[in-house]
C-alpha angles and dihedrals in degrees: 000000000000103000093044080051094047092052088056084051097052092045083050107063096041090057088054111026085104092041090058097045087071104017107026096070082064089068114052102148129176105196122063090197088116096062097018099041129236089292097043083235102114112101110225128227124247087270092049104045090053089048085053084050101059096035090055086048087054093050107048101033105251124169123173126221088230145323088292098054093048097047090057091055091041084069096046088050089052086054103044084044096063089039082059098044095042089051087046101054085051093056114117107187144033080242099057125107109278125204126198140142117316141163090292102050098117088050122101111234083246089054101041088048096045085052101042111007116066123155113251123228093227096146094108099044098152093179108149109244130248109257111251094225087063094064093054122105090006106145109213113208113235089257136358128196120189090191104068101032083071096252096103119073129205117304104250117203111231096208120198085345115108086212104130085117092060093036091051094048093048089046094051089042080052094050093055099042086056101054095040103043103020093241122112109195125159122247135227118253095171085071095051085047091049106036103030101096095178083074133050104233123232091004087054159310157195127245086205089057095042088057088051087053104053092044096051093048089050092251147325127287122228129266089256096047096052102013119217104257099171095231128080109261121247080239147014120256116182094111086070093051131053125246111244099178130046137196120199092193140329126224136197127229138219112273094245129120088240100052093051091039085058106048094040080059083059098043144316117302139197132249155180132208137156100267110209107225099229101036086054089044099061101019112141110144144337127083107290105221085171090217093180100052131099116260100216105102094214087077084066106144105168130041121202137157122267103214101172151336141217146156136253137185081345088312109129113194149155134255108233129181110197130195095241097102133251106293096060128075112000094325093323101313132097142210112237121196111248124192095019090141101248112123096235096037121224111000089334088310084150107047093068116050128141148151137196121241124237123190 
């Protein structure tokens, strides 16, 4: 079936190669409703699918070394394709995860996950732990969105660099300058890949040791200043930037819905779960409840930001702005499941919390 479909393909783009050079820049879509259906759960025909093929290329700018090359990801398009499509029959609500095509269609799960999901090493966390008493007679607002309320930059895409670590901390270092000094700048996480060396750059790191870093240089410089490169640097540079951004301390909280749903009221946090290949591959859009991941939150194999929550239709979940570019999720971002009883919440999201402290 593939290869029959792969030899259409390749039929099929030498008889328009010359077609696409004068009329294909007129079509650039970004939905796939119209050959997928509203639900992305309508299987496509061979014609379809190849169709679907060339429109996601377009889209997201890729380019094969040669025929080789795109027939193999031709094949890796057709199955991710029928894992989409399969998910998607067994949803049950508006609310539920869906997957559909996003920047990494045309990867395999082993390659997505060798790329963006590595475990973390998270068994001597040592973070000091947020006082109880702090967390009494605190009143949360219904909902709370750090994005629009200006504190949130731009999601960035970490490539091949196993760097979440570095991105969640920045983005959390980012959360609380804003609120306390009114400017939003984006920070460099090529510095904290380069200069941590608690962490071990682009193969992983430790939000902990990012924090310590950036105390103990007097702060963190700005993206321009030192650009992202997604790869570890043969040297560290910060002593020809300046800082723009400072911490005076971090702290860790208690792995509880409420600690994490009160601190996220007072600013973006970070936090670590055990992302499932396939749901993060094709993530764009539901609430992820990741029923098929451990509990145990030293599994954890993927940090973000948690920006906001809110509820819908009875459906409590998290914000969440992840490190896996634009074009995948909403924008970038992505809905987790809060309150769903377990005592971790969703794939350990809860047992690893933590914010950075500004005075």
């Amino acid at each position: 079936m593939i290869s029959h479909t792969i030899n259409l393909f390749l039929l099929f783009i030498i008889s328009t190669t010359f077609l696409c050079l004068s009329s294909c820049d007129d079509v650039i879509p970004n939905k796939y409703s119209s050959i997928l259906g509203p639900n992305n759960d309508k299987l496509p025909t061979q014609d379809e699918a190849i169709e679907l093929f060339q429109l996601w290329k377009k889209e997201n700018g890729r380019v094969y070394n040669d025929v080789t090359e795109m027939s193999k990801r031709l094949g890796i398009f057709l199955s991710n394709l029928r894992i989409i499509t399969n998910a998607n029959r067994k949803r049950k609500s508006s609310h539920d995860i869906l997957l559909g095509l996003t920047n990494f269609a045309d990867l395999s799960s082993k390659e997505f996950q060798e790329s963006y999901l590595h475990e973390l090493d998270l068994s001597d966390n040592t973070m000091k732990l947020q006082d109880d008493v702090e967390l009494q007679n605190f009143t949360l607002p219904a909902s709370v969105d750090w994005v629009t309320l200006g504190a949130v930059t731009d999601p960035m895409d970490q490539k091949n660099c196993n760097c979440c670590w570095a991105i969640s901390a920045a983005g959390a270092i980012e959360g609380i300058s804003k609120i306390k000094t009114g400017n939003l700048i984006k920070l460099s996480v090529q510095e904290l890949v380069d200069c941590d060396p608690g962490s071990r750059g682009c193969e992983g790191g430790y939000v902990q040791t990012a924090y310590d870093w950036v105390i103990n240089n007097d702060g963190i410089t700005d993206e321009d200043s030192y650009p992202f490169t997604a790869r570890k640097g043969p040297s560290c540079r910060s002593t020809m930037t300046k800082p723009r951004a400072t911490i005076s301390s971090y702290m860790g909280l208690d792995a509880t819905e409420k600690a994490l749903l009160i601190q996220t009221a007072l600013q973006p946090i970070s936090s670590c779960l055990y992302a499932i290949p396939e749901d993060f591959q094709h993530y764009t859009g539901g609430i992820y409840e990741g029923l098929k991941c451990p509990e145990d939150p030293k599994l954890a194999n993927h940090c973000m930001l948690i920006v906001g929550y809110n509820t819908e239709s009875k459906q409590d979940y998290w914000l969440v702005k992840n490190s896996m570019g634009a074009h995948w999720g909403m924008e970038g971002y992505m809905f987790i499941k809060r309150n769903n009883g377990r005592k971790y919440g969703v794939c350990g999201f809860n047992g690893w919390g933590s914010y950075p402290i500004k005075h």
